[in-house]
N, C-alpha and C positions, 0 to 999 in steps of 0.2 A: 732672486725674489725681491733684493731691495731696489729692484728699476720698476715695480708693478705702478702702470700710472693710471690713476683716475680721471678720467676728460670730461668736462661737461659741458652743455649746450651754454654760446653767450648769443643770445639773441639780438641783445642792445647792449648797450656800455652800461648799464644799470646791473643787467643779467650777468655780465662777467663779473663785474665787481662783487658780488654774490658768490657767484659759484666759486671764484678765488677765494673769500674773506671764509667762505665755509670749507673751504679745505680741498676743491679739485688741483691736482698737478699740474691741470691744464685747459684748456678752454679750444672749441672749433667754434669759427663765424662767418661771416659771409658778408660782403662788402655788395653796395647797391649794384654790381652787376657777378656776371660769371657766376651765383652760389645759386643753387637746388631749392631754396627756401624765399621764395619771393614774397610768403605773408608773414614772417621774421619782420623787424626792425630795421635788421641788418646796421650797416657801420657805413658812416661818410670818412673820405680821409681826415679828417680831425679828430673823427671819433674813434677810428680803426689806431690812430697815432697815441690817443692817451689810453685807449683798451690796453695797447702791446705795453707801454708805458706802466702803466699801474701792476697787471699782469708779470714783468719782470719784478718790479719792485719786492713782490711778495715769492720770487723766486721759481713760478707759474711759466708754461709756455704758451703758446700761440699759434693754433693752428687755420689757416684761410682758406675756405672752400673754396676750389676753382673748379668746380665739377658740374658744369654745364653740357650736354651734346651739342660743342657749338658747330654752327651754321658758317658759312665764309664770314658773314659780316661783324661776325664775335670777332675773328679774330685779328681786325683790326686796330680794336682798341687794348690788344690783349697785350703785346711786349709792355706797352705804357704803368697799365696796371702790374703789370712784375718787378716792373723796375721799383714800385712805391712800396710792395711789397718787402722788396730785398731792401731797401734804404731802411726800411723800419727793423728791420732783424728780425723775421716772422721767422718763428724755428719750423716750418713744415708749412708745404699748401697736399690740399685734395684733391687730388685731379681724378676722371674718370674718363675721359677722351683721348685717345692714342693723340689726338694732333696737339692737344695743349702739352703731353705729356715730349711729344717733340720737342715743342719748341721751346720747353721749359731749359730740353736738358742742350738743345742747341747753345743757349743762351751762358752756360756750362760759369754759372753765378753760385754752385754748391750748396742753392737751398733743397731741403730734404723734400721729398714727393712723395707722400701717400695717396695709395690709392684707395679710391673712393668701393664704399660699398654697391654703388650703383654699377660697376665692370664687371660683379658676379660671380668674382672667386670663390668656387666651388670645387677644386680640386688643385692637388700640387704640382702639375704640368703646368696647369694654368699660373701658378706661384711663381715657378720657374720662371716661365715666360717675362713674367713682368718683375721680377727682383734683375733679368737679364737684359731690362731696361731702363734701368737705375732707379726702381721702385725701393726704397727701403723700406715703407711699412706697407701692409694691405691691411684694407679695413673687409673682415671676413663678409661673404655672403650670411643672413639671416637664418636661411636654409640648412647650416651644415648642423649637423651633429656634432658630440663630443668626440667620437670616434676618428670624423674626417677632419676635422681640428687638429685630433692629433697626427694622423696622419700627412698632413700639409706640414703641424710643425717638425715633424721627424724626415721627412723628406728636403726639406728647402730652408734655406738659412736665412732667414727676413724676419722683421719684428709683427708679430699679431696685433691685430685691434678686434674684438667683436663686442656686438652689442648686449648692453646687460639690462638694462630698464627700458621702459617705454614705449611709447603705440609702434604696433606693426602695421605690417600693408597686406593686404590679401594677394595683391600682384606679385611674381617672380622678381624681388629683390628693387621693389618698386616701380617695374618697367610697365605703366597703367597708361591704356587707352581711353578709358572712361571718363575721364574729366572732360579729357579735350572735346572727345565725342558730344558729350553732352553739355558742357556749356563753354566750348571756346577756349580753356584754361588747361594749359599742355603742362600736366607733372614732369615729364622729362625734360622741362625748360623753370620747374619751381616753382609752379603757380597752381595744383593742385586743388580742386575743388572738396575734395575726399567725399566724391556719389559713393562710394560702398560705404558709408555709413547711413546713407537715406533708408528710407521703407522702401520696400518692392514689394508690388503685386505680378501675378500672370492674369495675361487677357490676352483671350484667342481672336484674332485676325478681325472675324466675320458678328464677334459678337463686343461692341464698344461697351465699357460703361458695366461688365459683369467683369466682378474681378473671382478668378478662381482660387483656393484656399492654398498656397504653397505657404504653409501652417507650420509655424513654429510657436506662433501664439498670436492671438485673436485682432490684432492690429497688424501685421501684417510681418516678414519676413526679414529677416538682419542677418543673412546665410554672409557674406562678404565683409562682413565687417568684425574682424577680429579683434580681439581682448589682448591688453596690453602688455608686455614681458616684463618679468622679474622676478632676476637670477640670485639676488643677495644671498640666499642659501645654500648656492652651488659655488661660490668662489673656486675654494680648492681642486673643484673637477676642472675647473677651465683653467686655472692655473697647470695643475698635471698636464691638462690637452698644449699648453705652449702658449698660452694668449696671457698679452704681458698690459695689456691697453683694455681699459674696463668703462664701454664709452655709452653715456646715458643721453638716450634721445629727448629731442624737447626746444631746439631754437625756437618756435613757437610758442611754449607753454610760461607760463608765469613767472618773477621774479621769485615769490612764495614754493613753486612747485620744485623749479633749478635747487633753492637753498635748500630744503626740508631734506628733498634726495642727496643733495651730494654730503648731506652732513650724514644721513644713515648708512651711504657705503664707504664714505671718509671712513669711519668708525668701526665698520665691518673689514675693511682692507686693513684698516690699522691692527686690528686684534687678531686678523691670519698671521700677518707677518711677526707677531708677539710669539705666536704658540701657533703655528703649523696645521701640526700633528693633531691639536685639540681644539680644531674649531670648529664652533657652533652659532648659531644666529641667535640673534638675541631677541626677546619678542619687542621690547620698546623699537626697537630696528624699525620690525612689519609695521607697529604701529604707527610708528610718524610717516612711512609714506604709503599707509594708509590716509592721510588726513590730507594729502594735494587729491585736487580733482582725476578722476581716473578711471578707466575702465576694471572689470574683474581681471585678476593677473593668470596668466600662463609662462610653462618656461618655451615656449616655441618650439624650433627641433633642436635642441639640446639631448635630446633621450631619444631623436629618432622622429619621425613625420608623425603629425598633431595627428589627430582625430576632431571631430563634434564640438571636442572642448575647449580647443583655440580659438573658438567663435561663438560671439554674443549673439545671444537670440533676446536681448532685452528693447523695446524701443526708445529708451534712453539708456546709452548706454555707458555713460557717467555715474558714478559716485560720486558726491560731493558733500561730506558730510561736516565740512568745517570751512568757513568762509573765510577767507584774506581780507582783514580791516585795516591794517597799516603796517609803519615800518619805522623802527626806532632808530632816530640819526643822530643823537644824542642821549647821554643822561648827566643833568647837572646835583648832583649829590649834594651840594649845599640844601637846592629846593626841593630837593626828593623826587622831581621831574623830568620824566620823560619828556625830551621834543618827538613828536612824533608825525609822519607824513601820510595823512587818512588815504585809504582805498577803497573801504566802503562803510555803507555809514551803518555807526554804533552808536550810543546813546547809554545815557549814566545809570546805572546799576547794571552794568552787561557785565558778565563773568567771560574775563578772557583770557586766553593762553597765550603763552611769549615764547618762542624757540628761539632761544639764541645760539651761536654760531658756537661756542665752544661747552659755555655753561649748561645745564641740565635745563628743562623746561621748566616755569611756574606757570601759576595761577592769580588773576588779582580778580577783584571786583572794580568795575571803574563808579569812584566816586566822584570826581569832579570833570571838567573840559573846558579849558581856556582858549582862547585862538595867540593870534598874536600881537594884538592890541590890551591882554591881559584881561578880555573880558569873558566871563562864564555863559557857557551854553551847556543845553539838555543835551545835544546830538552832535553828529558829528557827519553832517549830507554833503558837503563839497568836495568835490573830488578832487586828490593831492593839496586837501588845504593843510596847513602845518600850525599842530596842536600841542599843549600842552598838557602831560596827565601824570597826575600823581600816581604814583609805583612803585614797587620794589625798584631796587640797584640790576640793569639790565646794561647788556651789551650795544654796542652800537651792529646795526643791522639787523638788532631780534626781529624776525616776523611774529608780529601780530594775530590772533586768528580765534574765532567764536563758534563754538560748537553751531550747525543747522538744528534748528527746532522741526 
């Protein structure tokens, strides 16, 4: 139980730094080509060089998506990209393509090969298969239950990964037509437009312009677009099922969203492993990632195939009840000041809340706002300008954040 590791999404080199300072094990990313997540950041080799860099330092690994369905012309530029890889000491890449996964192990250089959740391991023959092709970990299909979890891990000797927070896909393990179809942007190459979250109507053939009522509520139907997972209350049952890798979706989502989550299952992972036998969620838990941007949660099939309730019939189907205004890069204690680096604009007498990375939450009122020339302003409208604000004694990297009115 003391190998149970936390992974979280590094979008950009900002996002890792994050998810590391806040306590993941471990961090997956995606470098400008080969990775699944073409609207990510993603990493240039300099960036990809001080991410693994920094990431070691705090004792953190390094996971690199290489989980592309490539096409010939991938993979020509593909040994190159491995080689830079292994020079840097990435402790695993993801692969989900038998041919990268060849020529990974051709190259027979001892980096570790997880497989990606996009190959759809959904049963333990299929385990086999690929632990018998030097897979050491699989990243489980979406799909499976606790049951066939455990089943996979009682059959087959390989490390689990499955997912525990974060949006799902209504397509089988993400394998979606509908982007490309519809506007040119092929999901199974990263580039994702996410149509199941649009409106749909029905219209018959012969009649334009009547839309007919496929009625979930009175703006029209959100049947595809499912509501987001989270497991933080079931640890223990996925732990029992064999899954050692507790990996939170989101290259995509916010610096704010990465931190907020990895510090509520930091803290949840830390407290099984305290006391086992008597673990229970804590509500401050829910609460904080209640506070990132989000859809209504479900645990997926964890218990068995969803029903109705897997799926938002709202037409917005975000929650967003707490806005990202900055991010503490400093506190100088002499002057009682935060440096801080705006994201969105606040303005003097705002009541704000501070999550820092190890400390408890507070609360301040902001009284004043300096820039960097020392001079006072009401508000705070330029984006990433670097402020100064009088404060409590805060961590470096607290996020910032003001209740929505």
């Amino acid at each position: 139980m003391n190998s149970l590791e936390l992974l979280a999404p590094a979008g950009d080199l900002e996002k890792l730094k994050a998810a590391v300072i806040y306590g993941a094990d471990a961090v997956y990313l995606g470098g400008k080509q080969f990775s699944l997540r073409a609207g990510a950041g993603n990493f240039g080799p300099e960036e990809l060089a001080e991410g693994v860099k920094f990431a070691h330092r705090y004792g953190a690994k390094v996971y690199a998506a290489v989980n592309i369905f490539a096409h010939n012309r991938d993979l020509e530029a593909l040994p190159e990209y491995l080689s830079y890889l292994e020079d840097l000491n990435i402790d695993g890449v993801i692969v989900s393509d038998p041919g990268v996964l060849l020529i990974i192990q051709e190259r027979n250089r001892g980096i570790p090969v997880h497989l990606s959740t996009q190959a759809n391991t959904t049963n333990y023959a299929s385990a086999l298969f690929w632990k018998k092709q030097g897979v050491k970990r699989i990243v489980l299909a979406r799909e499976l239950s606790l049951e066939e979890i455990k089943k996979i891990s009682q059959h087959v000797n390989v490390e689990l990964e499955a997912f525990v927070h974060g949006a799902m896909c209504m397509a089988y393990s993400g394998r979606c037509l509908l982007s490309s179809y519809l506007t040119g942007r092929d999901a199974n190459r990263g580039d994702c437009a996410q149509p199941c979250r649009w409106k749909y109507y029905l219209v018959e053939e012969k009649r334009p312009g009547q839309y007919f009522p496929v009625i979930e509520e009175e703006r029209g139907t959100y049947f595809m677009s499912s509501r987001d997972l989270c497991l933080i209350e079931y640890i223990p049952h996925l732990v029992n099922a064999g899954v050692t890798s507790f990996k939170i979706e989101g290259r995509m989502k916010s610096v704010h969203y990465v931190s907020t989550v990895v510090k509520s299952y930091r803290q949840a992972i830390d407290k099984y492993l305290k006391d086992p036998k008597n673990y229970a969620v804590e509500k401050k838990w829910v609460e904080e990632i209640s506070k990132v941007s989000h859809r209504d949660y479900t645990t997926g099939f964890i218990f068995g195939r969803p029903g109705e309730e897997a799926q938002s019939d709202k037409p917005s189907q975000y929650r967003r009840d707490y806005r990202f205004v900055g991010i503490v890069r400093h506190y100088d204690k002499d002057k009682g000041m935060a440096v801080v680096e705006q994201r969105n604009n606040f303005v003097v007498g705002d009541k704000i809340e501070v999550s820092q990375p190890r400390g408890e939450n507070l609360t301040f009122t902001v009284q004043s706002i300096y820039n960097e020339e020392g001079q006072q302003q009401e508000n705070a409208p330029h984006p990433q300008q670097i402020l100064y604000i009088p404060m409590p004694p805060v961590e470096p990297w607290s996020m910032m954040r003001q209740v929505v009115k």
